[in-house]
C-alpha positions in Angstrom: 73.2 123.4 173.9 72.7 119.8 173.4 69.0 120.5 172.6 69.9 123.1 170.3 72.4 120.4 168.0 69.4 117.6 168.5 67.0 119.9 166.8 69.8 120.9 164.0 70.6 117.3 163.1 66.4 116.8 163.6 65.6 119.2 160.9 68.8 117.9 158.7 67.2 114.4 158.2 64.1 115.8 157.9 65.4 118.2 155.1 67.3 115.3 153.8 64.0 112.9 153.6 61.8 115.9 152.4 64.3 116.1 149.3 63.8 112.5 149.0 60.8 112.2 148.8 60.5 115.3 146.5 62.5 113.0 144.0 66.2 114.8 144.7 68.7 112.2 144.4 72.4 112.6 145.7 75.3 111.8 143.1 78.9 111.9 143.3 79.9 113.8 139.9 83.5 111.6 138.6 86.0 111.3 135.6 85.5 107.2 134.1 88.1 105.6 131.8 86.1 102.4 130.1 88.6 99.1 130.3 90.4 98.6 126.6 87.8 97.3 123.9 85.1 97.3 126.6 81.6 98.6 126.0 79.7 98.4 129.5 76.3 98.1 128.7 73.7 100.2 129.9 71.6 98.1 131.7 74.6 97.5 134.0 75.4 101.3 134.6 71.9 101.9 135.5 72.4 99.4 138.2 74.3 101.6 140.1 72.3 104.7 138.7 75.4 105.5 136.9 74.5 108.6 134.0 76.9 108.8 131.5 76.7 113.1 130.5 79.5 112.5 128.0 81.6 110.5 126.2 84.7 110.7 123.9 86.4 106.8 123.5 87.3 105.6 126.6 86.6 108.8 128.4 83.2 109.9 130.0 81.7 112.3 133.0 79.0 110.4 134.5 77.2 111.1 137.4 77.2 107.9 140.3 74.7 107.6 142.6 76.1 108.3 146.2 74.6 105.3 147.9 75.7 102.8 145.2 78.6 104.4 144.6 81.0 102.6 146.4 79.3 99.0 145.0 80.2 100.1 141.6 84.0 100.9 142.5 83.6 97.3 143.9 81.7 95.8 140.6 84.9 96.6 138.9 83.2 97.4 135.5 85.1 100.8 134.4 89.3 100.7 134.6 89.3 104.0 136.6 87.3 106.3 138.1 88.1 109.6 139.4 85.4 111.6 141.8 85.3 115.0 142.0 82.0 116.5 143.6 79.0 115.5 145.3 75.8 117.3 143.5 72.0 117.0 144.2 69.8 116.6 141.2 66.4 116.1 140.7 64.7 112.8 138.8 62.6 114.8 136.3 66.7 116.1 135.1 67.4 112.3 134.3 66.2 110.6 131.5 64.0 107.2 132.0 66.7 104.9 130.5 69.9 106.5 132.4 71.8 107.5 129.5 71.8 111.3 129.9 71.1 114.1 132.1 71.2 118.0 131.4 72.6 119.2 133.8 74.1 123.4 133.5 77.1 121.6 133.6 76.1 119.7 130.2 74.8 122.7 128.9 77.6 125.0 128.8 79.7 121.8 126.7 76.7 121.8 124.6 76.7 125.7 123.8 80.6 125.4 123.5 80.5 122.7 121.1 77.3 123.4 119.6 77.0 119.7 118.2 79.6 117.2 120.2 79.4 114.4 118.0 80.5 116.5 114.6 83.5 117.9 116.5 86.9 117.1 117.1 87.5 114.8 119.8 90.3 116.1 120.7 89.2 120.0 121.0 85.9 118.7 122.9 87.7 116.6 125.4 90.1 119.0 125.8 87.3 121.4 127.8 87.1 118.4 130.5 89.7 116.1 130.6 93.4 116.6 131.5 95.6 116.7 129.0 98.3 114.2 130.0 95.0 112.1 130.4 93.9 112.9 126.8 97.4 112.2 125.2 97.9 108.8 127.3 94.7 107.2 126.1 94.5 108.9 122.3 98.2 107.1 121.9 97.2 103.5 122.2 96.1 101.3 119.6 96.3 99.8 116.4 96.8 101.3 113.3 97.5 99.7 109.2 99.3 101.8 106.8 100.6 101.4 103.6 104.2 102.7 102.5 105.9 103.7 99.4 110.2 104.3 98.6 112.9 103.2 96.9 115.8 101.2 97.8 119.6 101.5 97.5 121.9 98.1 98.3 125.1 96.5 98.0 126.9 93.9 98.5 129.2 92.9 101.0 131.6 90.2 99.8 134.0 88.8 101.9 134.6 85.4 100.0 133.9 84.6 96.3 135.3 82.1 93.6 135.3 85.7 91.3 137.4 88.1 91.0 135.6 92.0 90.5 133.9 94.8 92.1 130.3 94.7 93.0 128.3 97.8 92.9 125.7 99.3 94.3 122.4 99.7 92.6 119.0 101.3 92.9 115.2 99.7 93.2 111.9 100.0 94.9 110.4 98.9 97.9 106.1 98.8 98.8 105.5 97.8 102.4 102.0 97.1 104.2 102.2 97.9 107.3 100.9 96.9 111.1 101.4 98.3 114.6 100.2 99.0 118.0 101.1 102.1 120.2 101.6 101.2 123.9 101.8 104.5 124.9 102.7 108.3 123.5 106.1 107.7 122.8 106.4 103.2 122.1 105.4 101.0 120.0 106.1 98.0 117.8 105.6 97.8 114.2 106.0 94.9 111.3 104.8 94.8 107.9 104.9 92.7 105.1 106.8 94.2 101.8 107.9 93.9 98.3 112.0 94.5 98.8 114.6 94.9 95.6 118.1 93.9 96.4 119.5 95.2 93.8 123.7 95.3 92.5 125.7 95.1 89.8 129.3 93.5 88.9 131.9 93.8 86.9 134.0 90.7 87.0 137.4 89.3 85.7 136.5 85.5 84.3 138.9 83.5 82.5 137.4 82.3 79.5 139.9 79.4 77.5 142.8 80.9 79.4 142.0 84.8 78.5 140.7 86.8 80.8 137.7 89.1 79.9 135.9 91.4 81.7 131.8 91.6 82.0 129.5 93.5 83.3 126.4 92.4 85.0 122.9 94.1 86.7 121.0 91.9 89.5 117.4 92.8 89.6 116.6 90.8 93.2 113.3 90.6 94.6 112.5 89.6 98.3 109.4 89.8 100.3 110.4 90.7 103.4 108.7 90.8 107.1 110.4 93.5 109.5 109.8 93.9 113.2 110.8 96.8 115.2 110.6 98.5 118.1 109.6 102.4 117.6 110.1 104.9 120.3 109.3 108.8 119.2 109.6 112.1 121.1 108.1 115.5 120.2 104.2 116.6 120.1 100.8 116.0 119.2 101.4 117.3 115.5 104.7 116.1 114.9 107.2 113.4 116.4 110.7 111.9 115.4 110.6 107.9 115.5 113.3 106.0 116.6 113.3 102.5 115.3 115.6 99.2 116.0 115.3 95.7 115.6 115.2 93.1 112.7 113.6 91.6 110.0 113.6 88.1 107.9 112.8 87.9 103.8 112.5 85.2 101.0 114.3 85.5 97.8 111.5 85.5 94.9 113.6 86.3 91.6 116.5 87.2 90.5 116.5 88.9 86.7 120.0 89.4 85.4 121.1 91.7 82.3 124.5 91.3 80.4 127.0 89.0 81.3 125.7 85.4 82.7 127.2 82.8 84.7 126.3 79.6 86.4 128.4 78.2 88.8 132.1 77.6 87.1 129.9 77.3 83.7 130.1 81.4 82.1 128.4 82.2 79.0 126.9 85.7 77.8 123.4 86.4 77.4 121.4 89.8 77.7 117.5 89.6 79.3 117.8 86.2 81.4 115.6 85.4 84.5 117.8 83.1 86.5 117.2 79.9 87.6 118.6 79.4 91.8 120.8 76.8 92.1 120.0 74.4 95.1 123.7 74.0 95.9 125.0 77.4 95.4 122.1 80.2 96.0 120.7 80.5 100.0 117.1 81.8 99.7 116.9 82.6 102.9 117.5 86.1 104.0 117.5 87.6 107.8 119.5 90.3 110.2 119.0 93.8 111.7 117.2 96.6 110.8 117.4 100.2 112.3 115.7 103.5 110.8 114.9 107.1 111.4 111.2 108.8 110.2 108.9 111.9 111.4 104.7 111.1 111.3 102.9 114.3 111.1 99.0 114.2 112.1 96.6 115.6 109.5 93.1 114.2 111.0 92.3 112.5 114.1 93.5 108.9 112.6 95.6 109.7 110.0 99.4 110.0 110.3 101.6 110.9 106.9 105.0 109.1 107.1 108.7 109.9 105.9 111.4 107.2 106.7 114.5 105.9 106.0 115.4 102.2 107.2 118.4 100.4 107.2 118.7 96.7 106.6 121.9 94.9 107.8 121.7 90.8 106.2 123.2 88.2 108.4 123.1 85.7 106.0 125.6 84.8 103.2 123.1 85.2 99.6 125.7 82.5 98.3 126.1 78.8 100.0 130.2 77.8 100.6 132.5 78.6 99.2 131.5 82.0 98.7 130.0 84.4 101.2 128.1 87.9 100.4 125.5 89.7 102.4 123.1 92.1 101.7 123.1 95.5 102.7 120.5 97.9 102.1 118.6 101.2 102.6 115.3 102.2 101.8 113.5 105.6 101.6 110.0 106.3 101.6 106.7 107.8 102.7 103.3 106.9 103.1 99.8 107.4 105.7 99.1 105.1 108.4 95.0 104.8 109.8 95.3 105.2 113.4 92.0 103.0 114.9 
């Protein structure tokens, strides 16, 4: 008996050197996820006689030489890698620089896809990589968009040297905007936009002891920087965005039409760009900003945005004695580039 399993271990090693020496190399067949931004370079795959079959982003199946393999896992050059098989292949399969093999495996994604590079990412990864996988790693990033709406604010006075009733009014708002995606479902986003703050008044002013009433429209322009956090639920095609947090804006201009005044100085005029008063007008604009919007994907990296945002000011528009904050809501859509 024990000569019997010395001669089957025998002719094992001898197979095992016979395949050798034939040129048959032994590889352990795995899932790699490339670190964030990284691009190992080839030289250092073939190294460990790492061959990369495909690739989609930060995906790839490669094929890991068994006796190097667990000197790459230590070399700490890929985030993650995931084994599945151990296969045989022979050299003549692998190309002279590493950087592909054909292996049936390979072929069948080839015949499936016909030409991987032309196709969607997303349907060719889709035959190989899980999709939770897929979904995770397609999510992060950065992406630039560009956003177009209209606005809608008031104002809320809760101290003024006038006595009237301020109005709501109507304007536009354009918004460049910035953001990375942590993950399928949070992000942050910010922007820099054109805002109008728009109202108008109709006020009761004593003029040489009678008291007259006139009506005026406030054409306000801010630029405006937002920050929120975003958190969406839904699918791959559509999802409902969630988004809190606040936002900080400078008071360009301020173009008034109909009745004018200047401190305790009234006077009419019609078509009059007004002139801020150090003493009286505060510049400065900040508070908190919430909003509601649904992305919908038409390509790989584009996204096509509706939204409406609410914008909460903290800060009085007028210095003491009076005190009036802005409140305002904006409506839009636009397309975001996903990189």
């Amino acid at each position: 008996m024990k000569k019997s399993l010395f001669l089957v271990l025998f002719l094992a090693l001898m197979g095992g050197a016979f395949a050798q020496n034939e040129g048959v190399t032994e590889y352990v067949s795995a899932l790699i996820t490339f670190k964030d931004g990284s691009n190992v370079p080839q030289d250092s795959l073939n190294k460990y006689g790492v061959v990369i079959q495909t690739r989609s982003g930060r995906m790839a199946t490669a094929l890991i030489a068994a006796q190097q393999y667990q000197a790459f896992l230590n070399a700490q050059l890929v985030e993650r890698v995931q084994p599945s098989t151990r296969v045989f292949m022979r050299n003549d399969q692998v190309k002279a620089d590493g950087a592909y093999v054909e292996t049936p495996y390979q072929k069948n994604v080839k015949a499936q896809a016909k030409n991987v590079e032309d196709q969607d990412r997303r349907s060719v990864r889709r035959n190989m990589i899980p999709e939770e996988d897929i979904r995770r790693d397609e999510a992060k990033g950065w992406y630039v968009g560009l956003l177009l709406g209209g606005t809608s604010n008031s104002l809320d006075v809760q101290k003024t040297i006038f006595n009237g009733t301020w109005y709501s009014y109507r304007g536009l708002n354009l918004e460049l905007r910035a953001g990375y995606q942590f993950n399928e479902w949070f992000g942050i986003r910010s922007g820099v936009g054109l805002l109008s703050k728009n109202y108008a008044t109709k006020l009761t002013v004593d003029i040489n002891g009678a008291s007259q009433q006139y009506n005026t429209y406030h054409q306000n322009q801010y630029l405006q920087l937002p920050l929120m956090a975003d958190f969406s639920i839904g699918g791959e095609a559509v999802r409902i965005h969630f988004m809190a947090g606040g936002y900080a804006a400078y008071w360009l201009s301020q173009y008034r039409d109909g009745y004018i005044y200047k401190a305790t100085e009234p006077h009419h005029n019609t078509g009059y760009t007004y002139q801020f008063i150090d003493g009286y007008d505060n510049r400065f604009d900040a508070g908190l900003a919430c909003g509601l919007g649904l992305s919908m994907n038409v390509s790989p990296n584009w996204q096509l945005l509706f939204e409406g945002n609410y914008y909460h000011g903290l800060i009085s528009t007028a210095k003491s004695p009076s005190k009036m904050f802005n409140r305002t809501w904006n409506f839009g859509m636009g397309v975001t580039y996903h990189f």
